[in-house]
C-alpha positions as a Markdown table, in Angstrom:
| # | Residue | x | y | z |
|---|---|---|---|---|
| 1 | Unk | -56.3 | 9.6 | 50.2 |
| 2 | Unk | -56.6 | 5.9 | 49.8 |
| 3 | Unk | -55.8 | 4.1 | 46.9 |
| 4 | Unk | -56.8 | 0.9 | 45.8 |
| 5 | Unk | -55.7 | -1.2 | 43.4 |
| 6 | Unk | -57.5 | -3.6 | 41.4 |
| 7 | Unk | -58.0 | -6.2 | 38.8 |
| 8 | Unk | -55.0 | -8.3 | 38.7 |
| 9 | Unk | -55.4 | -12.3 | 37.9 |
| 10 | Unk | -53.5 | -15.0 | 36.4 |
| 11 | Unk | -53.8 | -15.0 | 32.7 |
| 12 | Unk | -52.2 | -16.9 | 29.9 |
| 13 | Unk | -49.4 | -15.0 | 27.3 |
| 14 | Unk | -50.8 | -12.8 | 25.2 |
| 15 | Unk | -53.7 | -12.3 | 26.7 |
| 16 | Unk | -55.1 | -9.4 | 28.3 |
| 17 | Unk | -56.1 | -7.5 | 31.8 |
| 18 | Unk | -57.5 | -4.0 | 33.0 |
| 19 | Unk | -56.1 | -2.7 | 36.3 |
| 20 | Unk | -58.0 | -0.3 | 38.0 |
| 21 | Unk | -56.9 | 2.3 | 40.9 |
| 22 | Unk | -59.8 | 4.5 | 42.6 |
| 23 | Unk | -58.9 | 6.6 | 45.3 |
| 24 | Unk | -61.5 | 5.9 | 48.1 |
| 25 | Unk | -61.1 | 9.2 | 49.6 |
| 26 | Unk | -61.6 | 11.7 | 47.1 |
| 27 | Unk | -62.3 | 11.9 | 43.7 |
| 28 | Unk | -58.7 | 11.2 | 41.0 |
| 29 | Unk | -60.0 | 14.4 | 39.1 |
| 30 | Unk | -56.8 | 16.8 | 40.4 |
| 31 | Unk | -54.0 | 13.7 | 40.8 |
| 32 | Unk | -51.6 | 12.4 | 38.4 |
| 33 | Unk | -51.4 | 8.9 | 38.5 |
| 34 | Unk | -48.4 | 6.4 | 37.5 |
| 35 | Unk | -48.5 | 2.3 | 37.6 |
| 36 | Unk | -45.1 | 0.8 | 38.8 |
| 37 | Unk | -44.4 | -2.2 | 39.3 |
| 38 | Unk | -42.1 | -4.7 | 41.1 |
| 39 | Unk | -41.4 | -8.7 | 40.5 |
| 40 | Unk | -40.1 | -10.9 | 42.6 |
| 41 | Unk | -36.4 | -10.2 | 44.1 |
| 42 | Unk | -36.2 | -6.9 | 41.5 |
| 43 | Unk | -36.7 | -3.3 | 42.4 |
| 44 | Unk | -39.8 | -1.4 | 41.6 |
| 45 | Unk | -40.2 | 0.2 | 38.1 |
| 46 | Unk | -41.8 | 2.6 | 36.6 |
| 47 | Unk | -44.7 | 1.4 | 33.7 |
| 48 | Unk | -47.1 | 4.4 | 33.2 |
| 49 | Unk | -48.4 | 7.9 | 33.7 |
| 50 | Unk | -50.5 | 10.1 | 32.8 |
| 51 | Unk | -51.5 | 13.6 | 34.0 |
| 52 | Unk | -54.8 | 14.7 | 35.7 |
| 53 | Unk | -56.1 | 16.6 | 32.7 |
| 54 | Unk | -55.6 | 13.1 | 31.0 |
| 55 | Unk | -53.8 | 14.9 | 28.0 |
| 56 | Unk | -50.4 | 13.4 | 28.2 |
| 57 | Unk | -48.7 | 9.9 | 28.7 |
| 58 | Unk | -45.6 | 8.2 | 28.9 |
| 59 | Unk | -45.1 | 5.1 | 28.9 |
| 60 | Unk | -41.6 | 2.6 | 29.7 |
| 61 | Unk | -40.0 | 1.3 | 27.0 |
| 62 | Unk | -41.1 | -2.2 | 27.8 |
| 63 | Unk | -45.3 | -1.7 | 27.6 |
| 64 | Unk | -44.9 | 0.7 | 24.7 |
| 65 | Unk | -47.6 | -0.5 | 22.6 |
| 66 | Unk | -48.8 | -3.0 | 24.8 |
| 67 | Unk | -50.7 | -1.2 | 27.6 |
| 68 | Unk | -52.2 | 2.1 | 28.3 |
| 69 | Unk | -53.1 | 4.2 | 30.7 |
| 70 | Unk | -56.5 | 6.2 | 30.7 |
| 71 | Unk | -58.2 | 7.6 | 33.5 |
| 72 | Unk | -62.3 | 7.2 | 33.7 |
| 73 | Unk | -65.3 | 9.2 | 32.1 |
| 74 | Unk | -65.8 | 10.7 | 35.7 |
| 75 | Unk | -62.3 | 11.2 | 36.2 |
| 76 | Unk | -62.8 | 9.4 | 39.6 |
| 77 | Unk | -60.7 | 6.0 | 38.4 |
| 78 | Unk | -57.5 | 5.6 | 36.6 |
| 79 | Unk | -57.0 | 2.1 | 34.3 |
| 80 | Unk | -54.0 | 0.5 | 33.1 |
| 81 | Unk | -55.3 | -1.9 | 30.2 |
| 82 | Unk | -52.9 | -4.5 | 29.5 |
| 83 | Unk | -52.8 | -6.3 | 26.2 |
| 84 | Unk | -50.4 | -9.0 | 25.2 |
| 85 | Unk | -49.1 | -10.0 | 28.1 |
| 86 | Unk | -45.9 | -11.3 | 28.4 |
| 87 | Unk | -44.5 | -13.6 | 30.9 |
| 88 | Unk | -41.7 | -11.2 | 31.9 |
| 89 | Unk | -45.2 | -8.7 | 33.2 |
| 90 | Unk | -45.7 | -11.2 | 35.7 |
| 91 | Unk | -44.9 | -8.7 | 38.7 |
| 92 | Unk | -46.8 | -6.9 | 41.8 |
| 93 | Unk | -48.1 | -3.4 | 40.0 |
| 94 | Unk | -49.0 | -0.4 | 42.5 |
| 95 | Unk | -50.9 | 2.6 | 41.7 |
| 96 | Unk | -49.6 | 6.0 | 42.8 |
| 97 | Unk | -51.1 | 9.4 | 42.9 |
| 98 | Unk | -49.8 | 13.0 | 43.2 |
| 99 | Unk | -51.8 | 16.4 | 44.0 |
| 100 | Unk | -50.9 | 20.3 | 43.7 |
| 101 | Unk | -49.5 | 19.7 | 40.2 |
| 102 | Unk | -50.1 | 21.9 | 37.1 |
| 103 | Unk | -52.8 | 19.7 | 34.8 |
| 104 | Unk | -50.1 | 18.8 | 32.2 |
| 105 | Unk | -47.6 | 17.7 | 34.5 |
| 106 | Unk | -47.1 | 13.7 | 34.7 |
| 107 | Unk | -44.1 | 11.9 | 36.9 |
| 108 | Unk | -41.8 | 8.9 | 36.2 |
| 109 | Unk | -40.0 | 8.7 | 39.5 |
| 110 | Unk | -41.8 | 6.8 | 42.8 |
| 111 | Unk | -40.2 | 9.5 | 44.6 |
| 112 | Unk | -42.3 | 12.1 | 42.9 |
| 113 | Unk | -46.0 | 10.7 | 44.3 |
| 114 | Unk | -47.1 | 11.2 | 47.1 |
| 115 | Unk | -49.6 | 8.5 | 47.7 |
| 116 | Unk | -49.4 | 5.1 | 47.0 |
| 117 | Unk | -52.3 | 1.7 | 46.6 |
| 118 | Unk | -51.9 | -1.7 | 47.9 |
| 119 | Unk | -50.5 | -3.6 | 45.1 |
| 120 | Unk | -52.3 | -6.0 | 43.3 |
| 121 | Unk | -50.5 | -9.3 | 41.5 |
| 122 | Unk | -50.8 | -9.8 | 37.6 |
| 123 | Unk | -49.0 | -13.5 | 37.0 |
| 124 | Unk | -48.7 | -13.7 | 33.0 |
| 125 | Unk | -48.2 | -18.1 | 32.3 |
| 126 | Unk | -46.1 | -19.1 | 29.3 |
C-alpha cells in the first residue's frame, strides 16, 4: 500500500480546494480512509472519515459544513473537497487508510490506520 496525497496549493480565504489520496498499490475499494492534519508547531488532528462502503462520515467539529469527504465512482480514490477555507486550515493534511474492517466501520484516531500518504501542504491567505 502506498498512498499519495494530492492537490494542496495556496489559495485565498474562502475559497476552495479538492485533495485527493489514491493508493498506488491497490485499489481504496476495501479501506477506510481519514484526512488528518497537522500545522506548524501543533500536533496532528483528526479532520475526516469515511468508511469503505462510503455510507458513513464524520467529520471534526471545525470542517463541519465546510468540507467533505467522498471516495471516487471506482472506489479507487478518496477526496476531501474543501470549501471556504479559512486561514486557521492552513496545515500539512495526510491521508490514512485501514483494511480488514467491517464496510460500516470508519476511525477517528491516527492510531487506528494502518497506512499513511506523504502529506501534502494546503496554505489558506487572509
Amino acid at each position: 500500500v502506498q498512498l499519495q496525497a494530492s492537490g494542496g496549493g495556496l489559495v485565498q480565504a474562502g475559497g476552495s480546494l479538492r485533495l485527493s489520496c489514491a493508493n498506488s498499490g491497490r485499489p481504496l475499494n476495501t479501506y477506510a480512509v481519514g484526512w488528518f492534519r497537522q500545522a506548524p508547531g501543533k500536533e496532528r488532528e483528526f479532520v475526516a472519515a469515511i468508511s469503505w462502503s462510503g455510507d458513513n462520515t464524520h467529520y471534526a467539529h471545525f470542517v463541519e459544513g465546510r468540507f467533505t469527504i467522498s471516495r471516487g465512482n471506482a472506489n479507487n480514490v478518496a477526496y476531501l473537497q474543501m470549501n471556504s477555507l479559512k486561514p486557521e486550515d492552513t496545515a500539512v493534511y495526510y491521508c490514512a487508510a485501514r483494511t480488514g474492517v467491517a464496510s460500516y466501520l470508519l476511525f477517528v484516531k491516527s492510531y487506528e490506520y494502518d497506512y499513511w500518504g506523504q502529506g501534502t501542504q494546503v496554505t489558506v491567505s487572509s
